[in-house]
Structures are given as structure tokens and as C-alpha cells.
N, C-alpha and C positions, 0 to 999 in steps of 0.2 A: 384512417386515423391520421391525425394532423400533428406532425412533428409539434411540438411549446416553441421550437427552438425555431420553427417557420415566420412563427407569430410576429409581427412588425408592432412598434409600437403607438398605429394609430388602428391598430385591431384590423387590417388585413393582412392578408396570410401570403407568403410570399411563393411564388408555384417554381421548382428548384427544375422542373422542365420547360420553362420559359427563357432560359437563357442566364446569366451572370448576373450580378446585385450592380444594381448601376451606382454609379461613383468608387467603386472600390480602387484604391491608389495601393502603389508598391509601397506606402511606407506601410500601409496595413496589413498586406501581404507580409512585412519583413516583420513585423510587430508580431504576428500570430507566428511567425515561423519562429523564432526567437522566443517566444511564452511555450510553444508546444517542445524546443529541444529544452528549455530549464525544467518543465514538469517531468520530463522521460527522464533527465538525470535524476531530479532528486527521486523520483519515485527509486530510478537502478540503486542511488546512494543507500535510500531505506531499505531495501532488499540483501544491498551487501552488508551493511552494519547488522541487520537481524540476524546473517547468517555466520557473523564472526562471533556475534555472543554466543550463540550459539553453538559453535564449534570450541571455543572458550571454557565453554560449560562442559562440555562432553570432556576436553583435555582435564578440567580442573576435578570432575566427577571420579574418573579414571585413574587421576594423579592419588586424591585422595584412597579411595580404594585399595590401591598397593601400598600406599603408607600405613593405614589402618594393618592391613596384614603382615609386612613388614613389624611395624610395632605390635601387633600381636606374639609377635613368634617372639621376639624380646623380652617383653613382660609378662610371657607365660599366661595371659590371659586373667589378669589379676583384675579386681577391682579399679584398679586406676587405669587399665586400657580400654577397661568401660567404659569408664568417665572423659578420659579422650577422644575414646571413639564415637560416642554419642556427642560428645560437643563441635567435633570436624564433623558427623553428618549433616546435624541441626545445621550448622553453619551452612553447608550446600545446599541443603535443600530451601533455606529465606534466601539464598542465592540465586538458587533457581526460579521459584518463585516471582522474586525479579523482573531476571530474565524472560521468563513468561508474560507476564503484569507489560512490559517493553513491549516485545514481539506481538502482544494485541493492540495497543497501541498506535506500534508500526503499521498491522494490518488497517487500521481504522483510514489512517493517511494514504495509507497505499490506495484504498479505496475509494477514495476523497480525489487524489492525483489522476485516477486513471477518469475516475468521471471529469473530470475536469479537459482531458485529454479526447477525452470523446466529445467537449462541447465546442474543440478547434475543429475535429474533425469533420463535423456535422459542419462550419462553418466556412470552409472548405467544400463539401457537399455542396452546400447553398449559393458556393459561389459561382461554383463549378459544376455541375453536374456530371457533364461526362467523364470523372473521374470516380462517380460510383461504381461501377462494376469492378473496376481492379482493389477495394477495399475489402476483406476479410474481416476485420472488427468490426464491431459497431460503430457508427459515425453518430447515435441517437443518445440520450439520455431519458427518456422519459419516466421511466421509472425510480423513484429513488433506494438506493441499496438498504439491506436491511441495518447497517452497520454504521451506517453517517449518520455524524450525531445530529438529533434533531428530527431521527425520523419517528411518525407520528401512523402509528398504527391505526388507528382509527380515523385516516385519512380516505384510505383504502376500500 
């Protein structure tokens, strides 16, 4: 199977066991190293923002909850602690909702970063060879995720 990411663009295929990509310069070397640590930040960045709404939600879920019964025990359970308490649920749950609607979102990019990440790594690979076997992830792309946009089922 022929890496896409081999493929040169006068249609031959570059053999990543033959040795380094000839002409490769340190500025391109510093260019991909520099594109590959800003993609791992922002990916880390989207991981920790999903994770503060997140925890946000849980606080604010929680906070509500004791207030609801708090104010229950107040107003004796009267029709108007209905009517508040049903309007502070509704309220968290288009909250969460949200936060949800967010956090897929998130995922979409997250997933988008990491392919992205594996198309320095594969280039890398191809530059270098002998640095394949100390690689644990994928350094390939060729598949595309189910979840980037633009993927076309009936491609496949």
C-alpha cells in the first residue's frame, strides 16, 4: 500500500528506504518543527477549555441542585418553588446542551489537529527514515476520520 503522502507531484512515489528527501534545508526542518509544536498546543488548548466547561457545568449542575432543595425547604413546596425550580432546571439543561453542541465541536477540531499532526510526522518519516521504529503513533494519514467535515461516505 502506497502511503498518498509518498506520492510526489510529478506522479512518482518517493521510496522512504532510499535515504532523505534531497534539498531539505533547516529552514524547513524549523518551519515543520514550529507548525507541529503550534498544532499540539492548540489541540492541548481545545482539550483543556472542553474540560473547564465542563467541570463548570458539573459545579453549576450541583450548585443548582442544593439551591432548588435549599428553596424547597423554604417554600414548603408550594407552586411557586415549582415554577422556580423548573425554570433553574430548563435554564441548565439549554446550558448544557451547549456545552455539549461545544465539546463536539471541539472533538471535530481535535480531530482535524491530530490529522494534521500526523501529516508532519509522516514527513518526518519521509525525510528520515531511520526514525520509524522509535514512533508509537501513526506518522500515515490515509484514511480520513469519520468526523471531518467533508467526509464523503460514498467515497469508500
Amino acid at each position: 500500500m502506497v502511503n498518498p503522502r509518498s506520492v510526489r507531484q510529478d506522479g512518482s512515489v518517493h521510496d522512504p528506504d532510499a535515504g532523505g528527501t534531497e534539498g531539505e534545508s533547516s529552514e524547513t526542518m524549523a518551519f515543520m518543527r514550529a507548525e507541529f509544536e503550534l498544532l499540539e498546543h492548540m489541540r492541548e488548548s481545545l482539550v483543556n477549555l472542553v474540560n473547564q466547561r465542563f467541570n463548570f457545568l458539573l459545579a453549576l449542575v450541583s450548585a443548582t441542585l442544593i439551591a432548588i432543595s435549599f428553596l424547597g425547604q423554604q417554600l414548603r413546596f408550594s407552586t411557586a418553588f415549582f415554577l422556580i425550580a423548573s425554570g433553574l432546571l430548563v435554564s441548565v439543561l439549554l446550558l448544557g446542551l451547549i456545552v455539549f453542541a461545544r465539546a463536539l465541536e471541539a472533538e471535530v477540531m481535535t480531530i482535524i489537529y491530530i490529522r494534521a499532526l500526523n501529516r508532519i510526522r509522516n514527513f518526518y518519516v519521509t525525510t528520515t527514515p531511520a526514525i520509524r521504529p522509535y514512533l508509537t503513533m501513526p506518522w500515515y494519514d490515509d484514511v480520513p476520520s469519520f468526523y471531518a467535515p467533508g467526509y464523503d461516505v460514498s467515497k469508500s
